[in-house]
GULUM-352650 format. One line per field, with one value per residue (C-alpha): residue number from 1; x, y, z. Coordinates in pm, 1 decimal, padded with zeros to 6 digits. Example, Ala and Ser with C-alpha at 12.3 -4.5 7.8 and 13.67 -1.06 7.14 Angstrom:
2
tilum = c(1	2)
xx = c(01230.0	01367.0)
yy = c(-00450.0	-00106.0)
zz = c(00780.0	00714.0)
//
This chain:
126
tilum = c(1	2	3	4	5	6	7	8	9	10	11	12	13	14	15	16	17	18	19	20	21	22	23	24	25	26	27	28	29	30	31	32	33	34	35	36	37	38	39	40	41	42	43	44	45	46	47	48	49	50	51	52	53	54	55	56	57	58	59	60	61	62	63	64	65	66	67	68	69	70	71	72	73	74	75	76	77	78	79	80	81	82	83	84	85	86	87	88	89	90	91	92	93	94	95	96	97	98	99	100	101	102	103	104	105	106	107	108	109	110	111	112	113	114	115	116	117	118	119	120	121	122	123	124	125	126)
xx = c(-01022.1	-00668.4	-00330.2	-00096.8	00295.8	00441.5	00761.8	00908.9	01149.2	01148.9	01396.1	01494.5	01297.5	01532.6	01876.0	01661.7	01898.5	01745.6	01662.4	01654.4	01567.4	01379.6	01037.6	00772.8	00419.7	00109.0	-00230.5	-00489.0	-00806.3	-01081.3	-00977.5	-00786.2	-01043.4	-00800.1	-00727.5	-01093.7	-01172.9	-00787.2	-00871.1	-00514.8	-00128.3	-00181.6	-00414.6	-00256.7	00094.1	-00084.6	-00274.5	00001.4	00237.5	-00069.9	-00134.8	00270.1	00319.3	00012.3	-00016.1	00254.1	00330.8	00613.6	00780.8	01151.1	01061.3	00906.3	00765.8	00840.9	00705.1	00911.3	00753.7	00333.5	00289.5	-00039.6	-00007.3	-00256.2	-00482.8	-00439.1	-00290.1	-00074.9	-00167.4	00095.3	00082.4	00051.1	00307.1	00083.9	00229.4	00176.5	-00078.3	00147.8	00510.6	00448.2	00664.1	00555.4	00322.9	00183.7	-00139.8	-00364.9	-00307.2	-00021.0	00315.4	00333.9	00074.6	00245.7	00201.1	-00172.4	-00166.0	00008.7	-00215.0	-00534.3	-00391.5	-00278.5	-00655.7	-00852.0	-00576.1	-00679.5	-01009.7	-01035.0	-00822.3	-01066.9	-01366.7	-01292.5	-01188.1	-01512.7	-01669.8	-01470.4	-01562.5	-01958.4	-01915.0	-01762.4)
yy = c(01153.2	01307.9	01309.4	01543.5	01501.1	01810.2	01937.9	02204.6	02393.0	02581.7	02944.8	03164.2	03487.8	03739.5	03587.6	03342.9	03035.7	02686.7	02519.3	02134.6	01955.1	01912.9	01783.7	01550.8	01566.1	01367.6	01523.5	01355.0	01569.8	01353.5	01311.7	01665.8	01946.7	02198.9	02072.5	01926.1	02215.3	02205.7	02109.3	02192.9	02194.8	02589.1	02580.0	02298.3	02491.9	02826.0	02678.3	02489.8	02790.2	03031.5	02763.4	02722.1	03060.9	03242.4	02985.7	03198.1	03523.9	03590.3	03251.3	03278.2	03015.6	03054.0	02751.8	02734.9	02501.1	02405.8	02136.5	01950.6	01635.9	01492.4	01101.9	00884.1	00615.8	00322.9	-00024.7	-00211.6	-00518.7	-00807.2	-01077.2	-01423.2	-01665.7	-01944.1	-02292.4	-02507.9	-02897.1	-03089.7	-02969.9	-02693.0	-02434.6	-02064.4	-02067.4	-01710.7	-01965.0	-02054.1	-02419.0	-02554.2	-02415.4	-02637.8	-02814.2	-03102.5	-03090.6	-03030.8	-03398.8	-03577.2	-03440.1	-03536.1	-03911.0	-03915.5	-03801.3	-04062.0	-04326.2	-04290.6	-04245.2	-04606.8	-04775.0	-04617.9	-04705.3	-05125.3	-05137.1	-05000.4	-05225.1	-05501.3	-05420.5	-05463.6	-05819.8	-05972.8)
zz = c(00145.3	00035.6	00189.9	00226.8	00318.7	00424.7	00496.6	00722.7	00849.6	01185.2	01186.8	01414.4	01356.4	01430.2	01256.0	01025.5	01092.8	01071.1	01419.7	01440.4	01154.7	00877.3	00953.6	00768.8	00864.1	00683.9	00657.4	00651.3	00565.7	00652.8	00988.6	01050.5	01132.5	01063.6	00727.9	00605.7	00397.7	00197.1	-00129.6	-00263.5	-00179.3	-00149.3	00078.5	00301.1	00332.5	00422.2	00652.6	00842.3	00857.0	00963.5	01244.9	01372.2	01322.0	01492.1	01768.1	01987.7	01792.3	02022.0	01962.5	01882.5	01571.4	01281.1	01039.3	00701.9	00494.8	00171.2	00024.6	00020.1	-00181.6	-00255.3	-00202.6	-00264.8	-00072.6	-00305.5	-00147.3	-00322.6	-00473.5	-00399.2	-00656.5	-00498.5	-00592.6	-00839.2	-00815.9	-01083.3	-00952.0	-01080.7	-01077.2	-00842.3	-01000.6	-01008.7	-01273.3	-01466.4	-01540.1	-01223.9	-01257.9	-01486.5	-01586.7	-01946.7	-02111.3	-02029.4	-01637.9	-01725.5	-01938.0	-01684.0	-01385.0	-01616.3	-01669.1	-01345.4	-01187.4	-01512.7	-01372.3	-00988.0	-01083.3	-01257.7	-00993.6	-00709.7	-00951.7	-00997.9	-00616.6	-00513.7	-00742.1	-00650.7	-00262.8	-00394.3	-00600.5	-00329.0)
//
């Protein structure tokens, strides 16, 4: 599956000025009969002109095509911002932005672990 971005020109055919603007089009070859056997920027601008051009030989216009660009299909990854379990700063690590945060989340978590530990203990003696 390619893409295409082309862009043309419309001119009068008799005094060749420019009519309107200039105009961006994308291709899509998979989808666009017309286009599904292009397998280069040649063959996408010859094909686009022949089309405009022979669709109404008697036209007044006449398409010119001055520029195809291939473009491609690929998304664009979008780092998530990584916060940091104890500080939460953005972090390049997945967890902790020093090794500092990481000791003070660990004795934190041991400390609530003990303290949850002797109360449910506690809860069972009594």
């Amino acid at each position: 599956m390619t893409k295409y971005k082309v862009t043309a020109q419309a001119y009068n055919r008799k005094t060749r000025k420019k009519i309107g603007k200039l105009r961006t089009e994308t291709i899509d070859t998979k989808t666009n009969v017309l286009f599904k056997t292009s397998t280069n920027t040649t063959n996408v601008k010859r094909r686009y002109e022949s089309f405009w051009n022979k669709l109404n030989p008697k036209s007044k216009e006449v398409v010119y095509v001055s520029k195809v660009v291939k473009t491609t299909n690929k998304k664009m990854k979008t780092k998530k911002e990584i916060l940091c379990l104890y500080c939460s700063t953005p972090t390049k690590n997945k967890e902790f932005c020093k090794g500092e945060c990481r000791k003070l989340f660990n004795m934190g978590y041991k400390e609530n672990n003990l303290r949850a530990s002797k109360r449910s203990y506690r809860g069972l003696r009594a």
